[in-house]
N, C-alpha and C positions, 0 to 999 in steps of 0.2 A: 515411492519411485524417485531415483535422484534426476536431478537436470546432467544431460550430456555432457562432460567434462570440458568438451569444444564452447561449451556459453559460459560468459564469463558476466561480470554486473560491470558495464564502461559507465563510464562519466557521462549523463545527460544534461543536457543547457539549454534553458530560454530565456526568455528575457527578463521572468525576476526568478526563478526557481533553476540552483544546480544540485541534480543530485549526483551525488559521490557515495561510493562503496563507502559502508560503515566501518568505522575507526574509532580506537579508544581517542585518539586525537580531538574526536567528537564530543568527548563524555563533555569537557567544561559547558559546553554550551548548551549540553542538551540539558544536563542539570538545570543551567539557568532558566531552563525555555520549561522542564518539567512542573517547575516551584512559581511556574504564572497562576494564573485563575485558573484552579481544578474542577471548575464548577462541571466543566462539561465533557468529564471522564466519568459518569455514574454509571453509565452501561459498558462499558470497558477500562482494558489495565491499561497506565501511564505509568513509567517508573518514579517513582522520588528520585530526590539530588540521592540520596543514599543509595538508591540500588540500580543506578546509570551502568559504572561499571560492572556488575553481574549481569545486566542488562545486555550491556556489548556483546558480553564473552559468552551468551547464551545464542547471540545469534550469530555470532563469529562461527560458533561449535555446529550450529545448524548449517552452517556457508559452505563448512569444510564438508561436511558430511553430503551436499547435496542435496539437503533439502529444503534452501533459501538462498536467496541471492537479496543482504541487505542494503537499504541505502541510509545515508542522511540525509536531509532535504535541508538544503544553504539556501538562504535568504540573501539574492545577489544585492542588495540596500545595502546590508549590514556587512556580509561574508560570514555569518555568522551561522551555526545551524538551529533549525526553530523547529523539528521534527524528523519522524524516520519512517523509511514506507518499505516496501520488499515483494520483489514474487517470491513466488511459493507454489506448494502440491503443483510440483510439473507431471505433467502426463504426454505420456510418449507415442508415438504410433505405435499400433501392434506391431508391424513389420520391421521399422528402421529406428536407428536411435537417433531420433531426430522428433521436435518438440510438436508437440498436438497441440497441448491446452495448458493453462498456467491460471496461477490465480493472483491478484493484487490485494494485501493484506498487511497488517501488520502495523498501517498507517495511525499515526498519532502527529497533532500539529499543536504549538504553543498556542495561548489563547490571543498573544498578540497578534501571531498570522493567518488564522483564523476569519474568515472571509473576506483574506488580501489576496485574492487568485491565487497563492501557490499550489492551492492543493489540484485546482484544475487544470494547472497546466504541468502540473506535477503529473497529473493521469493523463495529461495528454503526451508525454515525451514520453512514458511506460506503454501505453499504447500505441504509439507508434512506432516503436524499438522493436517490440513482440509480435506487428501484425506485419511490420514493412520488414526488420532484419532477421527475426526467427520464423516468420512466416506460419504463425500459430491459426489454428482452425476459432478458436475462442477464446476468451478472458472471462476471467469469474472474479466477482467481487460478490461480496456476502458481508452481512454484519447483523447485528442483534436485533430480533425481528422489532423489539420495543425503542428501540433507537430513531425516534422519527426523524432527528438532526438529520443522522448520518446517511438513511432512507432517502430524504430532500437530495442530497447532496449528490447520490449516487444518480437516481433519477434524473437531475439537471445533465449530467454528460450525454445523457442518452443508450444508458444499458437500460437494457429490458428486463424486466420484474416477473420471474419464473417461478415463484412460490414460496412457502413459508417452509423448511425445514424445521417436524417439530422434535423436538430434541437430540439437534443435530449434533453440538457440539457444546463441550465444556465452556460456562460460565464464564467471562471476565471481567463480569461488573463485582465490585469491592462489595467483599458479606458473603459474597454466593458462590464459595470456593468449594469443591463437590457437588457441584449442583451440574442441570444443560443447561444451555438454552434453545431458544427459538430458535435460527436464522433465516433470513430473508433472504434469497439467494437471487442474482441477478446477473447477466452476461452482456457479452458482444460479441457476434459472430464475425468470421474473415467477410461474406459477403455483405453487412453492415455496415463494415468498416469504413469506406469512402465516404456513405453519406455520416456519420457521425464523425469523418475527422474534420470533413467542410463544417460541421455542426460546432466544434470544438474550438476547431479555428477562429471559424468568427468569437466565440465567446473570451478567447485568449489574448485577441488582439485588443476589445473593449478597454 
């Protein structure tokens, strides 16, 4: 199901994380931010410096088509971009075309920015774009049920931990190309929303 033609991916900004709609303008940097320490892409895909640009234009083609809205995640220090994040699988009300649910996915961060808060308040400007200006019922975020990192990390924002999908979804860990996986699926509902953006908040300003 695409995203209503009326939502668009705007420019979000905090105070060290912008993200900006994905652009080949992106690729130099993200190559250099991809060819950091790989150690801790083994349960999911990060592109190489060689296939950034396939990379773009794979999600450029999903953008057009409506079934993603990608970002780059700028590292306001540098200006530089250090990773890419994106909603995705919108889901619409039965009734109006107008957005229900959405999911956050697609996120990969260099290893240098990497428990430098971007990624937290990276999810804090996406969730609050989605619950305050799209006025979505819930957010889904999911990832490899065997990924305990990425599990911790999810967990810290304060989504909720709804189950282990098993063999919910295509592989992206490197080797296990035709394969499922796991996933761990996990949310946040519109009535949640207030107490985990105070929750958020505080963690963001630290």
């Amino acid at each position: 199901m695409p995203f209503p033609r009326s939502l668009t991916a705007p420019v979000l900004e905090g105070a060290r994380v912008r993200l900006e709609p994905l652009d080949h303008r992106h690729a130099p940097d993200l190559a250099a931010a991809a060819e950091e320490d790989r150690s801790s892409y083994s349960l999911t895909w990060v592109p190489t410096a060689a296939e950034v640009d396939a990379y773009i234009d794979a999600q450029l083609a999903k953008s057009a088509a409506g079934a993603l809205l990608a970002y780059a995640q700028v590292d306001l220090r540098t200006g530089r971009a250090v990773g890419a994040t994106a909603y995705w699988d919108p889901r619409l009300w039965p009734d109006r075309d107008a957005l229900c649910a959405v999911e956050i996915g697609f996120t990969w961060l260099a290893a240098s920015a990497q428990g430098s808060g971007i990624n937290r308040e990276a999810k804090f400007l996406l969730f609050t774009h989605a619950f305050e200006q799209w006025q979505v019922a819930r957010v889904d975020l999911k990832t490899d049920a065997r990924n305990a990192r990425s599990r911790a990390a999810i967990e810290k924002l304060g989504a909720s931990f709804e189950g282990v999908l098993r063999n919910w979804s295509r592989s992206w860990a490197p080797g296990e190309q035709g394969r499922l996986r796991d996933s761990a699926m996990y949310s946040i509902i519109a009535s949640e929303w207030p107490g985990c953006r105070a929750h958020l908040a505080r963690q963001v300003q630290r």
